[in-house]
N, C-alpha and C positions, 0 to 999 in steps of 0.2 A: 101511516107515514112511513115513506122509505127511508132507511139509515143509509147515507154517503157509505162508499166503500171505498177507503183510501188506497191509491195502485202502490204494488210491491217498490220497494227498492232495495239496491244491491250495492255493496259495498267493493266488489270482484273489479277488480282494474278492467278496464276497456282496452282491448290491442293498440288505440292510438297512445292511451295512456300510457301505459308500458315503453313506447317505443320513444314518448317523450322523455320519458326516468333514462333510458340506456344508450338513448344515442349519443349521449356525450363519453358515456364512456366506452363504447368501438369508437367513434373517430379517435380517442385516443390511443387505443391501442390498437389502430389501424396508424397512426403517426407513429409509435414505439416501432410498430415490423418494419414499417418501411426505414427512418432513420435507423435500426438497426443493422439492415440486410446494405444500405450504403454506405455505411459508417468500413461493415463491415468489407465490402468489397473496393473502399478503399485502401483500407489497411493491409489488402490482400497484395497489392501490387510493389510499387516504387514507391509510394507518398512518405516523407519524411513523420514521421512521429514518435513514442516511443522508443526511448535507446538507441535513437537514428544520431550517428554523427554530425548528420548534415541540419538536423532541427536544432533552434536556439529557443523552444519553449522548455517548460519547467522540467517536464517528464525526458527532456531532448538529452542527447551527448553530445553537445556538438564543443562545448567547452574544453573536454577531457581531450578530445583530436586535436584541438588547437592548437593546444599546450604541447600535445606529442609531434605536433610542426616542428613546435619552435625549437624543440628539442630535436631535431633532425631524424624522426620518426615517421616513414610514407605510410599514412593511413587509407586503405581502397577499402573499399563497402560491396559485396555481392551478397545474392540475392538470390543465387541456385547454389545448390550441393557439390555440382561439377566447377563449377566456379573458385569453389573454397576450396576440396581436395587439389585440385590441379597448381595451388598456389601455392599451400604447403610445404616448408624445408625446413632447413636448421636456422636460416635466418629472418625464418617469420614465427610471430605469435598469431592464432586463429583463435579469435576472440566468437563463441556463438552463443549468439543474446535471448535464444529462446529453445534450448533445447529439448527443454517438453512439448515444443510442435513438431519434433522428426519424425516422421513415420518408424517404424521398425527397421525396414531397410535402409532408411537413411543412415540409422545411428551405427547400424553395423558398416557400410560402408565410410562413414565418416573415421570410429575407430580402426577401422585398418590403412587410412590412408593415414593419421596422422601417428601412428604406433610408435614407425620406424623413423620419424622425417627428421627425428632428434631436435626438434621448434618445442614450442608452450604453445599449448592449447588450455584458454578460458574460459568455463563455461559459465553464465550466469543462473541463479535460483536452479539448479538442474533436481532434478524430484528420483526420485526412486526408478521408473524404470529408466529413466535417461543413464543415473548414475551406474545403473544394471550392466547396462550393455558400453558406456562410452570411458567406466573408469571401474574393471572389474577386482574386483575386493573391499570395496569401500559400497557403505549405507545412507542411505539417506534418511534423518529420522523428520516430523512433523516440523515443520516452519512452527517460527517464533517469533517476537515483535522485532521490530528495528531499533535498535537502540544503542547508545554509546559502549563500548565496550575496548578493555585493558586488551593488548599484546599476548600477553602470558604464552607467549614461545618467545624462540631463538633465530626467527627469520628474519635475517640484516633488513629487509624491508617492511616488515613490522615494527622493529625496533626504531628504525626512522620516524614510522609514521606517525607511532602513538597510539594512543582513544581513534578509534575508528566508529562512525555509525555501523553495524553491522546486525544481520540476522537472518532470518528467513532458514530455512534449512539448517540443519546440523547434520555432521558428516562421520563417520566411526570407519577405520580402515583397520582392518587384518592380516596382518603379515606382510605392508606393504611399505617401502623407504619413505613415509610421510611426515609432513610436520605440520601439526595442527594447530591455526593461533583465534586468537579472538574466541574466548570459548561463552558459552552460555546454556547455561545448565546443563555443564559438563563436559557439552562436547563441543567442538570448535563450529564456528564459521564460517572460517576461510579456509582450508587445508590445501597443502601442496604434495603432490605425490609424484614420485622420480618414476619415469620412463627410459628405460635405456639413456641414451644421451639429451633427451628432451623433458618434458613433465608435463604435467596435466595443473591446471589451480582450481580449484571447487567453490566459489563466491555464494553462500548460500542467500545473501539477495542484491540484485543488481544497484542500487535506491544510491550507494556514494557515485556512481556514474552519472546520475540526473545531475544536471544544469544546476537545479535549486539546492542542493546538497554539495556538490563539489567542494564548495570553499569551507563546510564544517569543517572542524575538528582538523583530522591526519587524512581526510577521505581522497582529498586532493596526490598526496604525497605518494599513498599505497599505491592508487590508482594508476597515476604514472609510472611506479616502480614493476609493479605487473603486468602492466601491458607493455613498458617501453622498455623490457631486456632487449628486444631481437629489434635489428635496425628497419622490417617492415610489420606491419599491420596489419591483420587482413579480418575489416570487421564484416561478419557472416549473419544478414539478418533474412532468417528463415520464411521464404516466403509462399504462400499458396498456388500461385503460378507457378511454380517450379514444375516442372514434369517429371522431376524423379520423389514428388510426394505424392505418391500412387498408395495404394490401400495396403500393397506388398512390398514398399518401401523403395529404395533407391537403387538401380543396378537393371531394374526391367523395363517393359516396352508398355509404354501410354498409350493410352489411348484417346478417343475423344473426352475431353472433360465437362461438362455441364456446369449454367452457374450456380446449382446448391454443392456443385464442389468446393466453388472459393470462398463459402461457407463456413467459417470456425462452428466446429461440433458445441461451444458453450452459447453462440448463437442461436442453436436448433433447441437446444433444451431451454433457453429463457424464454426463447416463442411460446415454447407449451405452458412454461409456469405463465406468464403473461394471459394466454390464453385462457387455462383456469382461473383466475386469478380473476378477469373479466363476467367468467360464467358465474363465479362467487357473488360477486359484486351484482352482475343483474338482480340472482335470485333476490339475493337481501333488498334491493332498492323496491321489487317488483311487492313485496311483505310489508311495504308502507302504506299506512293508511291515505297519508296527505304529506305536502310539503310541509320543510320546518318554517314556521312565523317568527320573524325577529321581533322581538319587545325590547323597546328601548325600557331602560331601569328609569324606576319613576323620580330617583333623585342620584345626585352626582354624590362617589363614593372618595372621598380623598385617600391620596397615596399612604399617609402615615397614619389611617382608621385602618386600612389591609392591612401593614406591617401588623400594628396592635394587632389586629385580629388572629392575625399568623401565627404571632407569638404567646397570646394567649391559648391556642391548639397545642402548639410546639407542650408548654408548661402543663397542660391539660394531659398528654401525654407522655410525661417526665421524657421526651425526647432533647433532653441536652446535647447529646452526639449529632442529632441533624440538624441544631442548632447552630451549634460550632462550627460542623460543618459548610453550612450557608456561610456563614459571617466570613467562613477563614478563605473560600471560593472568591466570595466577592473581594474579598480584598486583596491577591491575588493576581486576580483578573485587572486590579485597578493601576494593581501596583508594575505592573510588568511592563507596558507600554510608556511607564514612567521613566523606569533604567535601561531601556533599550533591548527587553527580551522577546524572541517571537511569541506570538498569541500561541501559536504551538507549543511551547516549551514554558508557560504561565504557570503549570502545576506541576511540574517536575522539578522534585528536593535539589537534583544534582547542577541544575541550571539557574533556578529561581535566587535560592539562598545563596549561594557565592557572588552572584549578580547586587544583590542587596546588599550583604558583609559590606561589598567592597565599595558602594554609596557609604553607608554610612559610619563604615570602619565597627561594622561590631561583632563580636567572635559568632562563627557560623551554628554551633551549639545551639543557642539562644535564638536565634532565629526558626531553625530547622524545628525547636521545642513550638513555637510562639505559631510559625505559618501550617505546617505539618504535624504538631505535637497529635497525643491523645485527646477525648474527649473529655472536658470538667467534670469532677466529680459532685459539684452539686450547685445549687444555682449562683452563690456568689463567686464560685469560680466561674461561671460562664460570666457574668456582670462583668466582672475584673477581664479577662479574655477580648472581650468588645473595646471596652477599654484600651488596651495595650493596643488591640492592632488601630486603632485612631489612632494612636500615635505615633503608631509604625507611619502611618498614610501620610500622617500629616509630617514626621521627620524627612521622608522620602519625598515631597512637594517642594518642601521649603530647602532640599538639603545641595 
């Protein structure tokens, strides 16, 4: 009798196989380059976005020019290099909104036209080599969060404004007529330094000029005060078209441009992460044996059998602190949209708790211990904890 001889099989993906796992993820990252490289070369031109006067979305300034209307401030907007020096004097401020995109040439010809004009020039988030070459004796150290932040100088326009949103860079000058205000971790944020009869101002991040920000705080008040000393404007958004952002910077002879010129360099480098990223993802997808099978659960889990279970883990690993944690989050999160706080600003002490005091009139101490405190030191203080903030929730509902 002959024994059947069962035929081989192979577990090894088949090339259609394969090509069924990855095609979805190149058409994806065949949609990321393309919306990137348009995205890109629109922002390369005129298009309002971004720090644009003329945009009334979030990230927009078109509020802050408004304002310097009405206040009898000509606000003009260019878009080349020759455009800005040429408009330059004593009775304009040149406000430039991106000066980590100047070529090298640009920023040296930009500081020599504005040295002597005896005007203010503003530069927004300017980084280290900008500050190098466009305000020489002053450092730029590592950006830091944006956050509300005290005066602590003597600049009449500070003093007006108040708490300002401020941060992103921090500025250190050496031997030079400065005043440094808004400090944060040490060193300031906004710094102004004298130039012959004009001066330079140092904004370590642009974020009080947004649309969506303008009306916190003092952001409004500074903003106007700094830009609106000289009776014109002249706001400089650095653009890719330009013909004097050539490789060798501003002052030489262009030539023809190509469009991976209008290209941002962080453009080129997110393609390749993107790209890797892609190659990543096939191998692994290509290293599965099968697709995943959804199984429905054989019975329905109620919401307060998870809690319990949660909480029994939590106890299991004397984790009180993530416990506290959870509870004091969600309640928090509940309570914010109650007294009128942004979801932004839900877990921040300095926002939260004066917002609440002032519902229910009760000293800020107490609160800042109760919303923000430490973790219980053992399980009937967490009990007790739960506790109190129910009744925070429920004073704040009913109050």
């Amino acid at each position: 009798m002959t024994e059947a001889v069962a035929a081989p099989t192979s577990v090894a993906a088949t090339p259609r196989q394969v090509w069924t796992r990855v095609r979805g993820l190149l058409l994806a990252l065949l949609v990321l380059v393309v919306a990137g490289i348009t995205l890109a070369t629109m922002r390369s031109g005129d298009e309002h976005g971004r720090l644009d006067p003329r945009s009334a979305d979030r990230y927009g300034s078109r509020a802050v020019a408004e304002l310097l209307k009405e206040r009898g401030v000509s606000v003009r907007v260019v878009t080349t290099l020759d455009a800005a020096t040429a408009a330059v004097g004593p009775d304009t401020t040149l406000l430039v909104t991106s000066p980590n995109l100047l070529a090298p040439g640009q920023r040296t010809e930009l500081r020599a036209a504005t040295h002597d004009s005896a005007g203010r020039t503003v530069l927004l988030a300017a980084g280290p080599p900008s500050v190098r070459t466009l305000v020489p004796g002053v450092t730029a150290e590592p950006a830091g969060p944006v956050a509300p932040h005290a005066p602590g100088c003597a600049l009449p326009a500070a003093h007006d404004a108040g708490d300002v949103e401020t941060g992103g860079f921090r500025y250190a000058s050496e031997g030079l007529d400065a005043i440094g205000c808004y400090p944060s971790g040490g060193l300031p944020t906004v710094l102004l330094v004298e130039q012959g009869a004009g001066d330079t101002v140092l904004l370590g991040s642009p974020d009080l000029l947004h649309n969506d920000r303008l009306a916190d705080r003092g952001n409004a008040s500074l903003a106007l005060q700094l830009l609106g000393s000289r009776p014109h404007l002249i706001w400089y958004l650095p653009s890719f078209t330009d013909p004097s952002a050539t490789e060798n910077g501003g002052g030489g002879t262009t030539g023809e441009r190509g469009f991976a010129d209008l290209i941002p360099r962080g453009w080129l480098w997110a393609t390749w992460q993107l790209a890797l990223a892609a190659v990543l993802a096939a191998i692994w997808r290509a290293r599965r044996l099968g697709p995943l099978v959804a199984e429905r659960l054989p019975v329905a889990i109620r919401a307060s059998e998870s809690t319990e279970g949660r909480a029994r883990l939590y106890r299991r690993a004397n984790a009180r602190d993530r416990a506290a944690a959870s509870l004091r989050s969600a309640t928090r999160t509940r309570v914010a949209p109650l007294i009128g706080v942004p979801p932004r600003d839900a877990h921040s002490p300095s926002v939260l708790v004066p917002a609440v005091s002032a519902r229910l009139g009760s000293p800020d101490d107490g609160l800042r211990a109760l919303l923000f405190g430490p973790a219980p030191s053992d399980d009937a203080a967490l009990v007790q904890l739960a506790d109190q903030l129910d009744t925070l929730e429920r004073e704040v509902r009913t109050s």
